[in-house]
C-alpha positions in Angstrom: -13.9 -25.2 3.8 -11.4 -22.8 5.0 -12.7 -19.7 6.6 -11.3 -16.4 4.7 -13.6 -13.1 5.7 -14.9 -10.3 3.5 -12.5 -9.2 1.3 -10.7 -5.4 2.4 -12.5 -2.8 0.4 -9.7 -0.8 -1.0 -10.0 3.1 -0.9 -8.5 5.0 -4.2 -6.8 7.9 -2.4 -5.0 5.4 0.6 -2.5 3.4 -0.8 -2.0 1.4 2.5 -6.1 0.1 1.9 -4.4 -1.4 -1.5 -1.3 -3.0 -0.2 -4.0 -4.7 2.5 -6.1 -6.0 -0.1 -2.8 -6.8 -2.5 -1.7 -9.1 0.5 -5.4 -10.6 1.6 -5.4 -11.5 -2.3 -1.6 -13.3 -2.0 -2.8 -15.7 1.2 -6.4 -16.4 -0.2 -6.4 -16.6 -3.8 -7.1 -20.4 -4.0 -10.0 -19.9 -2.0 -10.9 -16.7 -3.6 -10.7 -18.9 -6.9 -12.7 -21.5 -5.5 -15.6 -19.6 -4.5 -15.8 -17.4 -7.6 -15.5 -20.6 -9.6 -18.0 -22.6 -7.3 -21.2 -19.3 -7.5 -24.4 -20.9 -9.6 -25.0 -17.8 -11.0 -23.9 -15.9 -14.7 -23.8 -12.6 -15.6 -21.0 -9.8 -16.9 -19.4 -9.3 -14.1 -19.0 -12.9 -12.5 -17.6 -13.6 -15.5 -15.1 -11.0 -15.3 -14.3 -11.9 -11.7 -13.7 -15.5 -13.2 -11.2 -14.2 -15.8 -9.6 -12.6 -13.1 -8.6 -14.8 -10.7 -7.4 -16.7 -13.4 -5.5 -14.2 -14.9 -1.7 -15.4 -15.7 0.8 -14.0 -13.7 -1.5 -12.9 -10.8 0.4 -14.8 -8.2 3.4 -13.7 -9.0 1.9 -10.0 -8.6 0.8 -10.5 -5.9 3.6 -12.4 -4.1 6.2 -9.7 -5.4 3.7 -6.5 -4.0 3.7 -8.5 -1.0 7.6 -9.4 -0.3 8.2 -5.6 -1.6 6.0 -3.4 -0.3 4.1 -4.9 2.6 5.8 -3.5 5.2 5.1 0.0 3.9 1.9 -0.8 5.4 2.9 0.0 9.1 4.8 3.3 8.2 1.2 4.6 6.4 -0.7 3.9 9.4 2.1 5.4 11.7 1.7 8.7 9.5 -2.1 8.4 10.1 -1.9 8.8 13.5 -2.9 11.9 15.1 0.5 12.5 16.8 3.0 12.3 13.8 4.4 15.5 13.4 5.8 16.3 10.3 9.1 16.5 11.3 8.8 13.0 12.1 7.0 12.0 9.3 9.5 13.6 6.7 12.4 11.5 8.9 10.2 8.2 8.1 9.6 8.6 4.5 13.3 9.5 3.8 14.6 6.5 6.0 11.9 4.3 3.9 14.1 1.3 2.4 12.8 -1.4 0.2 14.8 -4.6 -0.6 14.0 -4.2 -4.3 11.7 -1.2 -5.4 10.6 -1.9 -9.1 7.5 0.4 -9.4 10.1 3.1 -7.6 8.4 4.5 -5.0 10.9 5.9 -2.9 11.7 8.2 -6.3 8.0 9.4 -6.1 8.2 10.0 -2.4 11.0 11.8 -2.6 10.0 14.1 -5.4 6.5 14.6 -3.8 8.5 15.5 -0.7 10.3 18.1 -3.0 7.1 19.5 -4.6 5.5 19.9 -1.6 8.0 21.8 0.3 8.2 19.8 3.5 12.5 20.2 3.2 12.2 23.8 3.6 9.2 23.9 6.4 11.5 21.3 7.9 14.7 23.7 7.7 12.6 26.8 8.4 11.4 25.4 11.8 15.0 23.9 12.4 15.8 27.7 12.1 13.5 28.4 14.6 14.5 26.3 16.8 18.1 27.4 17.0 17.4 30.8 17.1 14.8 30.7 20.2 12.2 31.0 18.4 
């Protein structure tokens, strides 16, 4: 039996606990299957957890989160960390590229960038900056 660890627990408000589940869920879901499949017991929500893993599509999902979005991953954590600035931060999420994008979420970075008014602390401290300030 292949050896597969406790599943990440995914935290509503952090999207990069998400894409790490999405991905532990793309390399184990044969196993994941298996042991859902294989438990003695019954009940409401075993049974949902068996629908689920054999829900159509799911690998595909899965695979296509994975190959688009993964590598978001590393740029949340780098915004985590106590020494982004948000200069640098700003410069990162509008260099973000994705091969292919089709839940668009460079469009809702961008206008949550917008809405929050992180171009115009950016500019005013750019002023500040060139003035001496």
């Amino acid at each position: 039996m292949h050896k597969i660890g406790y599943p990440p627990e995914p935290i509503a408000t952090r999207w990069g606990t998400w894409l790490e589940a999405s991905n532990y869920y793309c390399r184990n879901l044969n196993e994941v299957k298996n042991i859902v499949e294989q438990l003695p017991c019954e009940g409401k929500r075993l049974d949902k957890a068996r629908n689920a893993v054999k829900a159509a599509g799911l690998i595909e999902e899965l695979v296509l989160i994975e190959n688009n979005y993964y590598k978001f991953v590393k740029i949340i954590n780098d915004l985590e960390a106590r020494s982004m600035t948000i200069a640098r931060g700003y410069t990162l999420l509008n260099l973000l590229e994705f091969d292919s994008d089709p839940v668009s979420i460079k469009k809702y970075i961008q206008d949550r960038l917008q809405r929050n008014g992180i171009t115009e602390i950016i500019e005013f401290k750019s002023k500040d900056v060139s003035l001496g300030v």
